[in-house]
N, C-alpha and C positions, 0 to 999 in steps of 0.2 A: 404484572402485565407483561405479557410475552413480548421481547423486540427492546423492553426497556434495562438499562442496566444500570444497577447502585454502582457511582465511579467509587466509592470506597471498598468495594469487594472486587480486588483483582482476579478469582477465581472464577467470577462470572462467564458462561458460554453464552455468543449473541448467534441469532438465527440470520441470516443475511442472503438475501436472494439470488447473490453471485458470492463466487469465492475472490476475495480481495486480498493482497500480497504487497510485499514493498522489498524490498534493500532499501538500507539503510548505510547511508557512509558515513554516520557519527558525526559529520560535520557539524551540527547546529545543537546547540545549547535543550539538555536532555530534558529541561525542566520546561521550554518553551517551547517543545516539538510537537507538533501537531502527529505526526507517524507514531511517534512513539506512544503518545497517548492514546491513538486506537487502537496500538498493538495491543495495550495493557490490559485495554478494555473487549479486547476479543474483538474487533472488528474485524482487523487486519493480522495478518500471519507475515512475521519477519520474516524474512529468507535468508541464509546464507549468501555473501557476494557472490561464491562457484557456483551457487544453485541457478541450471536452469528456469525458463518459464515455458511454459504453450500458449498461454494467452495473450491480452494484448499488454504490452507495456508501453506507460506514459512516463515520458522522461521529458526534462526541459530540453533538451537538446532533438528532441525526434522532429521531422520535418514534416509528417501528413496527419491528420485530422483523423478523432474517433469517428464514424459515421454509423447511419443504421444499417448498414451492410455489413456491418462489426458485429451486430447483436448475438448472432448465430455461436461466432468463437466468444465471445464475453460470457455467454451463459451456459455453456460448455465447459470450457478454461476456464472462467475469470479472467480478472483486472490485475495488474500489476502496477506499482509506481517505483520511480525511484526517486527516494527522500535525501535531497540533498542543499545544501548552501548555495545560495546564486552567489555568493562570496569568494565559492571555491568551484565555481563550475565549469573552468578550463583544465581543473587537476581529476573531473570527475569522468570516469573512464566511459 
């Protein structure tokens, strides 16, 4: 079925109706990472930390809200996050 994926085949390509992105700061335990598990599974596309974005990126630290005024650059761009530890989120640049 189109859209589903076997978590045992890492080689899996998922079809996704925006392009989603993360960084990744390694902080958080590899086996209980939620990021990292969609990377694996083709949702999400890691980025390098120097790697720009165009879209929007959601970060714990950002101060203003996604809105539907966003839609336009989200489906354009894409989404971006950054996957990081609330543990270490004053070291987190």
């Amino acid at each position: 079925t189109e859209g589903i994926v076997d978590p045992s085949d890492a080689s899996s390509e998922v079809s996704f109706p925006i392009r989603l992105a993360m960084w990744d700061f390694g902080q958080c335990d590899s086996q209980k990472c939620s990021g990292r598990k969609l990377a694996r599974l083709g949702y999400v596309t890691a980025l390098p930390l120097s790697q720009p974005y165009r879209g929007i990126i959601l970060s714990p630290l950002g101060d203003r809200t996604v809105s539907r005024e966003d839609r336009d650059v989200i489906s354009t761009c894409g989404l971006a996050v950054v996957d990081c530890s609330w543990h270490l989120i004053d070291e987190t640049p």
